[in-house]
N, C-alpha and C positions, 0 to 999 in steps of 0.2 A: 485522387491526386492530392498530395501536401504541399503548400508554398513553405518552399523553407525561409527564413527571416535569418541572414549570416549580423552576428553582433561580434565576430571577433576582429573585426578591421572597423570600427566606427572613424567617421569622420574626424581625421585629428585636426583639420581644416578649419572649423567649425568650434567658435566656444560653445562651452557646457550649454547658455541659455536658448542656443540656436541650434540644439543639437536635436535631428527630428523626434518624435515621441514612439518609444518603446512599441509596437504592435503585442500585444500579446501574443493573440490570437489570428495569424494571419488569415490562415485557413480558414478560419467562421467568419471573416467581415462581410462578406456575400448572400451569406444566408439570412434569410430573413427573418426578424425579431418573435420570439415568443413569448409566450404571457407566464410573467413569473407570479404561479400562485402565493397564495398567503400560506402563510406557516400554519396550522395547528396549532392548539396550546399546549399536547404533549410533546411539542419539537423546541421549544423554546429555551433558552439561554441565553447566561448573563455575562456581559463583557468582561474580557480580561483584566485584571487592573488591582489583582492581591501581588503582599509583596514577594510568595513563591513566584508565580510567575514573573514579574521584573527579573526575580534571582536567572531563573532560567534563561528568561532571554539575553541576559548578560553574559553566560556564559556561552550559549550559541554564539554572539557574533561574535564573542574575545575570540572564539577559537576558526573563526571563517568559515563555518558550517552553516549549509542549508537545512530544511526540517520539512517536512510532508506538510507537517501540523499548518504550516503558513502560508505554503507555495500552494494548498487544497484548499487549502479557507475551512479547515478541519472546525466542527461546531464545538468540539469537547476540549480547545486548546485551552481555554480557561482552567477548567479543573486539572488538567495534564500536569501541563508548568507548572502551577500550583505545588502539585507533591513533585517537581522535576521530575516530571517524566516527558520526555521528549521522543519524537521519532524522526533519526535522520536522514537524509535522504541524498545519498553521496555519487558522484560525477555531474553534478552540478545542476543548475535546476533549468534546465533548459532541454526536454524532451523530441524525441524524433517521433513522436509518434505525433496522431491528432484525435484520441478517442471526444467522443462528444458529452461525452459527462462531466471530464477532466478540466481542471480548472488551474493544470501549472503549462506551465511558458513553452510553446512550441517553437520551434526554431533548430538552427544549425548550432550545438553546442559545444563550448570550447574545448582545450584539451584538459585531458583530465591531472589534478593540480597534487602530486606526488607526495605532499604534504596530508592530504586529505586523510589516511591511516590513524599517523601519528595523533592528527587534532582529534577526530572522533573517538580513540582510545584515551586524550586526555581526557575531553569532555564527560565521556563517564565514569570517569575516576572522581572526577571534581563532582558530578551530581550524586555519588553514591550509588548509581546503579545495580539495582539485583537483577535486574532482566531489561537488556536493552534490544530495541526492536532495530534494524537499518534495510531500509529501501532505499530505492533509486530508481530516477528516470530510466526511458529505455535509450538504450545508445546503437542502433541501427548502425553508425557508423564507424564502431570498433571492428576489429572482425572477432574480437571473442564476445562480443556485446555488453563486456565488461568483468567477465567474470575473472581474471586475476585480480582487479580491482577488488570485489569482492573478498575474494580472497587476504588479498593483503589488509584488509578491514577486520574481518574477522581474527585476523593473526595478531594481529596491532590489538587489538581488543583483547582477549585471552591474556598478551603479555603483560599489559599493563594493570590490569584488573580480573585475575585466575576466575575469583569467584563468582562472575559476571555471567548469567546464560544468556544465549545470544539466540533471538529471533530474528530470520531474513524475511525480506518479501520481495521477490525478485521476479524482474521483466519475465518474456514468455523466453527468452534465447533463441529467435524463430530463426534457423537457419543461421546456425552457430555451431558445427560439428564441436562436440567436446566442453562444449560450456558449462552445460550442467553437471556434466562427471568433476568437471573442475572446483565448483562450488561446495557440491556435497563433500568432494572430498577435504575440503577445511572445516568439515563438521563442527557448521551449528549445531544448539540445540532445535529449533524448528525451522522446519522449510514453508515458506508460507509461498505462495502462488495465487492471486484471485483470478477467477473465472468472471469476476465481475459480473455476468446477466448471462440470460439462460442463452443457449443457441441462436434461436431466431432474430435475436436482436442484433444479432454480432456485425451484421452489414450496417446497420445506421448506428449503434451503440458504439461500437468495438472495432472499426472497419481494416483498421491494420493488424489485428490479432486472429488465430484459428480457435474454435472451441476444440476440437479434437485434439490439434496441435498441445493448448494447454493442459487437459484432462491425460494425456500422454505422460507429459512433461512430471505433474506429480504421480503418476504408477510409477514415474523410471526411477525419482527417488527413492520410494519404497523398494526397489530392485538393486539399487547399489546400496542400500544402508538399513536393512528394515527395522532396527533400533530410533531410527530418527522421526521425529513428529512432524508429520506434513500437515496442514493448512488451508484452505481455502475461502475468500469470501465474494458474495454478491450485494447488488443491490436491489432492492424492488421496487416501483413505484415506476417503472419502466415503460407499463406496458404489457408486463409479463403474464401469462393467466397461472394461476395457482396451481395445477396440474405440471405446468412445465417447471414448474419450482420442484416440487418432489421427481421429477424426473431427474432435474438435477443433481439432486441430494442422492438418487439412485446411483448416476454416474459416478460421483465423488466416491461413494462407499465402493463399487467395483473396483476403483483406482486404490484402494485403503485408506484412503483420505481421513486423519484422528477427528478434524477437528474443522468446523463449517459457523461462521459468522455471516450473519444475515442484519443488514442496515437499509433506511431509508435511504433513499437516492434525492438532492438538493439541487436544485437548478445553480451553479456559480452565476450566469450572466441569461440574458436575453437571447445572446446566440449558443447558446448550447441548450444541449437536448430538454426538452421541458416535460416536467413533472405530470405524469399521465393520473397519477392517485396517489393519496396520504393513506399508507396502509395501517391501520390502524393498531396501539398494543397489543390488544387482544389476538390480534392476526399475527403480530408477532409470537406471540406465544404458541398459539396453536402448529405454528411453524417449528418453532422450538421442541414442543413433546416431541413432534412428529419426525424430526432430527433424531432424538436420542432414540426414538424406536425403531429405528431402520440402524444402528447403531454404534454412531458417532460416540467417540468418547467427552467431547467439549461440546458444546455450542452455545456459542454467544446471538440469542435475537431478541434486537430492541429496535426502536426508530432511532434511537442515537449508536448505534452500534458500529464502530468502525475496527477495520483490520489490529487498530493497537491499540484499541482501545482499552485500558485495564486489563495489559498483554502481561504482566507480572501474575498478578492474581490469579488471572486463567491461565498460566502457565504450572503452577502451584497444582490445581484445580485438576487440568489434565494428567497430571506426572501420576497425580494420587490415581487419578478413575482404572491407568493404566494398569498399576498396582494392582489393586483392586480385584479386574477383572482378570489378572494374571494367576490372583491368590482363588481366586472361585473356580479358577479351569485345574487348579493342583487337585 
C-alpha cells in the first residue's frame, strides 16, 4: 500500500513559514531506521562546485526543468554538469510509485505542464547536446502513463536540435494498453527500460513493478522496431547472489537487450533499503567480461556506473560494436 501525499491544493490559508514540512517520503516514515554503511574509498566523490556545473544548473532552472541527476542524489552530478551533460526527468518530479531504493519524491503529482516540450528541446540547444538522455517519474495516474508526453519531448527535441540522438528511459507502462507502441513509435535512438534488481527482490525492492512485465516490455521494442537500441540497467549490492545476476543477463539477451549497465546501489536515507554489500571493482569487472560473452554489444560495469552515466560516449561506443558485428556476419 502507497500513502499518497496531494501537494497540488497546499494550504493557501497558511503563510509560507507556517506552511507544514514537505514529507518526502510518506510511505517509509513507518519503517524502521537502517544503518547507513560507510562508503568505500572506490565510491567516493568530490562535490559539485566547478564553474560547468553552476553553467548547467542555470540553465536547468531558467528553463523549469527537473533532472534525475538531483531528485536521485545521482553521485556522478559533479562531473556531468561539469561537461553539461544533464539528465532530465519530465512530468515532474513527483512519482507514483514507492520503490525502496528510490530517492525522488512520492506523492500525488500535478498535472503535466504543457510547456515542458518546448523547455527541454531549448535546454538542449543551449547545452550543445550530442546525445541527450530524458526519463521521468512513473505516472500511474495518466491513463497512457505518459507516453504522448514522451512523445511530444522527443518531437520538440528532434525539431529544435536535428543533430541531437535521443536516449529514453522509461517507466514500465504497467497496464497501459498502447503506450509503448506509442513511444517507440517517435523513435528514439535508444530505448533504455531498467530492471533494476534481479527477480527475487522485486517484492521489497520494486514492489509496484513486475520483472516479467518489464523483461516483456524491452522484447516488444525489439518487435516493433528491430533497428532501435534497447537498454537495460541494475543495481547490486541488494542482496543479490551472483548467479541470479547472469541469470539476468541471460534473460536480457533472450529479450535482445544491446546494452546492460551494472552500478552500485546507495542507500539515499535510513528509511530505505540498506546496502547489503560494497561489491567490489573487480566484481565489477568480472561482471563485465561476463556480459560481453553471453553477447551484449555495450556494457557499462562500475561502482559508479549509472543509466546516463557517459550516455554520449557509450552511445558512440555501441553504434560502432553494432557495425562492427554487422560487418563480420557479411
Amino acid at each position: 500500500m502507497v500513502t499518497i501525499l496531494d501537494r497540488t491544493n497546499p494550504a493557501a490559508s497558511l503563510p509560507a513559514a507556517a506552511e507544514p514540512k514537505r514529507v518526502r517520503h510518506p510511505e517509509k516514515q513507518k519503517r524502521p531506521d537502517t544503518e547507513v554503511k560507510r562508503k568505500p574509498d572506490w565510491i567516493r566523490v568530490r562535490a559539485p562546485n566547478s564553474k560547468g556545473y553552476q553553467e548547467t544548473r542555470a540553465i536547468v532552472k531558467a528553463n523549469n526543468l527537473v533532472t534525475v541527476c538531483e531528485e536521485a542524489g545521482c553521485p556522478n552530478i559533479g562531473e556531468c554538469w561539469d561537461k553539461k551533460h544533464a539528465t532530465f526527468m519530465i512530468m515532474g518530479e513527483i512519482c507514483t510509485r514507492a520503490c525502496a531504493f528510490c530517492n525522488v519524491i512520492t506523492g500525488m503529482p500535478n498535472a503535466l505542464d504543457p510547456n515542458e516540450p518546448d523547455n527541454v528541446a531549448r535546454a538542449v540547444r543551449e547545452m550543445g547536446l550530442n546525445h541527450v538522455v530524458i526519463t521521468s517519474v512513473d505516472r500511474d495516474d495518466l491513463a497512457d502513463g505518459g507516453a504522448e508526453h514522451f512523445e511530444q519531448v522527443i518531437r520538440a527535441v528532434r525539431a529544435a536540435s536535428p543533430e541531437t540522438t535521443i536516449e529514453i528511459l522509461t517507466p514500465d507502462f504497467l497496464r497501459k494498453p498502447g503506450a509503448l507502441e506509442r513511444v517507440v513509435a517517435a523513435r528514439p535512438d535508444v530505448f533504455n527500460h531498467n530492471l533494476e534488481t534481479v527477480p527475487g527482490n522485486y517484492l521489497t525492492v520494486r514492489p509496484g513493478a513486475r520483472y516479467f512485465h518489464s523483461l516483456r516490455l524491452l522484447q516488444r521494442v525489439k518487435e516493433l522496431d528491430p533497428t532501435m537500441f534497447t537498454k537495460s540497467g541494475i543495481m547490486v549490492g541488494l542482496g543479490e547472489e551472483r548467479n541470479e545476476v547472469l541469470q539476468l543477463m541471460d534473460d536480457l539477451r533472450t529479450a535482445d537487450v544491446d546494452f546492460i549497465t551494472i552500478g552500485q546501489y546507495l542507500q539515499p536515507t535510513r528509511k530505505h533499503h540498506e546496502v547489503m554489500s560494497f561489491v567490489t571493482p573487480d566484481e565489477f569487472k568480472s561482471y563485465e567480461k561476463i556480459a560481453y560473452t553471453k553477447g551484449f554489444l555495450m556494457v557499462a560495469s562500475s561502482p559508479l556506473t549509472r543509466s546516463s552515466h557517459h550516455a554520449g560516449d557509450d552511445f558512440a561506443r555501441l553504434r560502432a560494436n553494432r557495425e562492427k558485428k554487422l560487418l563480420a556476419a557479411v
